[in-house]
One Martini backbone bead per residue (centre of mass of N, CA, C, O) as a GRO file, in nm:
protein
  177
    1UNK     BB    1  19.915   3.190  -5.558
    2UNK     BB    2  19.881   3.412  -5.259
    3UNK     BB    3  19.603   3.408  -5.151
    4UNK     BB    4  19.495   3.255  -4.819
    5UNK     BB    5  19.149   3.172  -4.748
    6UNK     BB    6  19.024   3.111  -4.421
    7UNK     BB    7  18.841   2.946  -4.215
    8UNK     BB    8  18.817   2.883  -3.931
    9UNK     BB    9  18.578   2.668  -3.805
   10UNK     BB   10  18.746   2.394  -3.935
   11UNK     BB   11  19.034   2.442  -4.012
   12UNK     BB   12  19.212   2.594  -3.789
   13UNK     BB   13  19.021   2.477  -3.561
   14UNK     BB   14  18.785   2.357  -3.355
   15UNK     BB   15  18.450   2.305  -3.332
   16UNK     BB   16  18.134   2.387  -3.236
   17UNK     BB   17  17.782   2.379  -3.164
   18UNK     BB   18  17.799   2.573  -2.927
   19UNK     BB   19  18.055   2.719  -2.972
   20UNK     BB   20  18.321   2.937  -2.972
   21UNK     BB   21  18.357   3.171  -2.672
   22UNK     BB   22  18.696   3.134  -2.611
   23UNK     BB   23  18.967   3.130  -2.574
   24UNK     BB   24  19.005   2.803  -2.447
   25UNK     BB   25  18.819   2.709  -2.665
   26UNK     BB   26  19.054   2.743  -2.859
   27UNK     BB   27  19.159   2.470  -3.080
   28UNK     BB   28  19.386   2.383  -3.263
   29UNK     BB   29  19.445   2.235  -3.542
   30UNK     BB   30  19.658   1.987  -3.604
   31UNK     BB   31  19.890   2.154  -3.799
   32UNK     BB   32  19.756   2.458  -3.909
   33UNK     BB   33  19.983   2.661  -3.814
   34UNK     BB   34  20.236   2.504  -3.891
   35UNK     BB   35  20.113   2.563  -4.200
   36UNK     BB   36  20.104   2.880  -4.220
   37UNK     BB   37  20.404   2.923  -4.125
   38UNK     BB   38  20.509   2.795  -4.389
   39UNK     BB   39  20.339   2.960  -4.595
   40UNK     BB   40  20.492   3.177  -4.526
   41UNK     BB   41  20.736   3.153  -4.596
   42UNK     BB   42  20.693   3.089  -4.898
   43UNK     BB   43  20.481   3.358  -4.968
   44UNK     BB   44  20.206   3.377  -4.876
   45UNK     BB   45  19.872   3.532  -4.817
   46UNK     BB   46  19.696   3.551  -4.514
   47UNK     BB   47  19.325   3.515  -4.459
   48UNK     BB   48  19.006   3.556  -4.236
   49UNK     BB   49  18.659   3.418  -4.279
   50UNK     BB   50  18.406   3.481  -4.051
   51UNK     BB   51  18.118   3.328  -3.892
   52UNK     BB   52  17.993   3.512  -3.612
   53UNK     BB   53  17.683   3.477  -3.436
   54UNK     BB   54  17.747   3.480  -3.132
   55UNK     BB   55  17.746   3.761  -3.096
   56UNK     BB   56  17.436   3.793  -3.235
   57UNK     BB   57  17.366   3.571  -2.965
   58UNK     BB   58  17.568   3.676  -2.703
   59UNK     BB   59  17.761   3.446  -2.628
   60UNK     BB   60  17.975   3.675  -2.705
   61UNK     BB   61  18.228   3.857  -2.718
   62UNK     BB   62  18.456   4.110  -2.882
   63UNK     BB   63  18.703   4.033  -2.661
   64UNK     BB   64  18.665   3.754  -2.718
   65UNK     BB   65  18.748   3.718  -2.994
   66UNK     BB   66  18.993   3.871  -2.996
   67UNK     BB   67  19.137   3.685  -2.819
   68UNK     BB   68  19.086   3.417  -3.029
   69UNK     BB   69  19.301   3.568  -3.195
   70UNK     BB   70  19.538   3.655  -3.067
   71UNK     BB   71  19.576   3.311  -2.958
   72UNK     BB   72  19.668   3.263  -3.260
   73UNK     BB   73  19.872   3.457  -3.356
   74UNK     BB   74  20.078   3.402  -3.099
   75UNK     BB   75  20.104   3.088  -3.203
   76UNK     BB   76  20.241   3.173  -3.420
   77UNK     BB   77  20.467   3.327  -3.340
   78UNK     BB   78  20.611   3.134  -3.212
   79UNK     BB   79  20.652   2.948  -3.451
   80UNK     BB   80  20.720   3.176  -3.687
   81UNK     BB   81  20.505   3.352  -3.774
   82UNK     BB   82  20.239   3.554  -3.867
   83UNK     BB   83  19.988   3.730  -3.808
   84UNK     BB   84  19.644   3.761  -3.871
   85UNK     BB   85  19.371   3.828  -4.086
   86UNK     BB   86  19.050   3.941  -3.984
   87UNK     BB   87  18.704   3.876  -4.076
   88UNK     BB   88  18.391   3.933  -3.958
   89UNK     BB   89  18.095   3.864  -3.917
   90UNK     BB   90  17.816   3.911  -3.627
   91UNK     BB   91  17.567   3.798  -3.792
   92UNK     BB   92  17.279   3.668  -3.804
   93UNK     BB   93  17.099   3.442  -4.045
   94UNK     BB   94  16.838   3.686  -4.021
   95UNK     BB   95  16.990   3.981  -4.060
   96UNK     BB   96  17.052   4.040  -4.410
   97UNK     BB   97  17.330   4.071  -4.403
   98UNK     BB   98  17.629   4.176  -4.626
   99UNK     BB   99  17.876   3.951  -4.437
  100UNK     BB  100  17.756   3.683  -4.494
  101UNK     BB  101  17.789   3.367  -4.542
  102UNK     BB  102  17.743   3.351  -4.884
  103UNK     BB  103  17.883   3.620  -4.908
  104UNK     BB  104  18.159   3.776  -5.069
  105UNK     BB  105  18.241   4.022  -4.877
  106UNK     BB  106  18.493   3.939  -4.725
  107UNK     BB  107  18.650   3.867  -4.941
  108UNK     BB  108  18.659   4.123  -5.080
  109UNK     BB  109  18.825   4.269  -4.837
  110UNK     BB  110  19.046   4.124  -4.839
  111UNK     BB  111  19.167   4.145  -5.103
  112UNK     BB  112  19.200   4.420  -5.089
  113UNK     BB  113  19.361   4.460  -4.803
  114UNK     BB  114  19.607   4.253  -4.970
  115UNK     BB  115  19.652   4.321  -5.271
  116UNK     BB  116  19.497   4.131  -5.482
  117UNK     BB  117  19.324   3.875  -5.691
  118UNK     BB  118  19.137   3.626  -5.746
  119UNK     BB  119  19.319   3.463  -5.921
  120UNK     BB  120  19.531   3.464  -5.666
  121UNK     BB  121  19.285   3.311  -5.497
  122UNK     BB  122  19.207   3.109  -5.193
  123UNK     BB  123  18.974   2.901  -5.073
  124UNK     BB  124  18.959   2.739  -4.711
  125UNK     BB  125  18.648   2.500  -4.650
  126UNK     BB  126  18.392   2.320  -4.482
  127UNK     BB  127  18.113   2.458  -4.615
  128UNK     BB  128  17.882   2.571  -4.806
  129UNK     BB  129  17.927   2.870  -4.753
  130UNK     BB  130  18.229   2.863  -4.849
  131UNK     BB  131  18.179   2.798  -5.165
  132UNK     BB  132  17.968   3.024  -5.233
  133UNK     BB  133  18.179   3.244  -5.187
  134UNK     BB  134  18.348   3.197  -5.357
  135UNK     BB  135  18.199   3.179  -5.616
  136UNK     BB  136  18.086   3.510  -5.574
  137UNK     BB  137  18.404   3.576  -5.580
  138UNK     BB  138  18.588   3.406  -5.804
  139UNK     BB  139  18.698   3.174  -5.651
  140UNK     BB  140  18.914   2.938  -5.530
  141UNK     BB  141  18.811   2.594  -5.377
  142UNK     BB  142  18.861   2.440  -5.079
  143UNK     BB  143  18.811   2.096  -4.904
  144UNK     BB  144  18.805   2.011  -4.617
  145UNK     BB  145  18.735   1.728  -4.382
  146UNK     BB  146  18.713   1.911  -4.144
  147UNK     BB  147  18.470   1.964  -3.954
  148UNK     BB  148  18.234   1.970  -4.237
  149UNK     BB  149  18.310   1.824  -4.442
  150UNK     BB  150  18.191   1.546  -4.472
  151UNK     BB  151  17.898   1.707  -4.487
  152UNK     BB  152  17.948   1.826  -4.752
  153UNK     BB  153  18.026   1.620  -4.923
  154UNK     BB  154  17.753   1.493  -4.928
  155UNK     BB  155  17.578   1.738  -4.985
  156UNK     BB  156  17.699   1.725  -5.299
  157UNK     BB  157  17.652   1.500  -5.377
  158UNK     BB  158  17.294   1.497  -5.328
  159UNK     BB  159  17.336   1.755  -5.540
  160UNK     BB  160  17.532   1.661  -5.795
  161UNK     BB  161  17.757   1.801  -5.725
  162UNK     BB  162  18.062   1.915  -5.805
  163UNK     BB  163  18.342   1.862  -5.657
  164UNK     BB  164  18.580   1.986  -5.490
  165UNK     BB  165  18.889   2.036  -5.388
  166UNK     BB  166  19.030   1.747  -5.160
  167UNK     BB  167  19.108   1.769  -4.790
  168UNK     BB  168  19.190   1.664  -4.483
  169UNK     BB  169  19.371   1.930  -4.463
  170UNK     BB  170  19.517   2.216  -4.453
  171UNK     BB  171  19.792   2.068  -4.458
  172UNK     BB  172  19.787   1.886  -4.697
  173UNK     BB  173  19.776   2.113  -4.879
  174UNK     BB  174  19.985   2.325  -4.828
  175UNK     BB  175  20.218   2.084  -4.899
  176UNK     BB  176  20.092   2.091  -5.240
  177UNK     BB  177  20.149   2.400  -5.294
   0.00000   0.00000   0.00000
């Protein structure tokens, strides 16, 4: 494994019904900064792929957006990090676009942009469709149980799917590899 190729929301911040909107209301979940740059130091190379509707359906802007990626590379540069690479689809999920998960148009992004390879890539998500875009870019898939973590593994039991390997978060898994 080279690139670790993450989902935002509920993998490496808190989550929300209603959308984070703002750098204020992004709350990184507790060690997941400091597993990605404990991570980084080992030489991981990770990079961030995310579904943000909230773009288009208006509720924060491109600025918002940026600045809630800025306060996360920041929080990690300060303890010992690299700032992080983000990816991010900006459409509602009727805009019918090629980049939203579970498409694999993000991940295969990121990987060319890293200079990686699949088989070299692990994806780590909290969701159904992180899952589904991980096997369509035919990357290994981590299931953390942190954001919908929970209610995906139920939903896959529920659909008698294999489970994939699951962890209770992020860094549980980072301690792992």
């Amino acid at each position: 494994m080279k690139l670790v190729i993450l989902d935002r929301d509920g993998v490496i911040n808190q989550n929300s019904k209603d959308y984070i909107k703002s750098a204020e209301q992004w709350v990184p979940i507790r060690g997941s900064l400091e597993a990605i740059g404990e991570g980084q130091r080992r030489g991981f190379e990770f990079a961030v792929c995310t579904n943000q509707s909230g773009l288009g359906r208006g509720l924060f802007s491109k600025g918002d957006l940026f600045s809630m990626h800025a306060k996360c590379s920041s929080i990690l540069e300060s303890i010992g990090g690299k700032p992080l690479r983000f990816f991010f689809c900006p459409h509602t999920p009727g805009a019918n676009c090629v980049c939203r998960k579970p498409r694999p148009f993000l991940i295969d992004l990121a990987i060319k942009a890293l200079g990686s390879k699949p088989s070299n890539t692990v994806f780590v998500g909290d969701s159904l469709s992180d899952l589904r875009a991980a096997q369509a870019a035919s990357v290994r898939f981590i299931l953390v149980r942190t954001g919908n973590g929970e209610s995906t593994h139920k939903e896959l039991s529920e659909l008698k799917e294999e489970s994939p390997p699951i962890y209770s978060d992020l860094r549980s898994f980072l301690e792992s590899s």
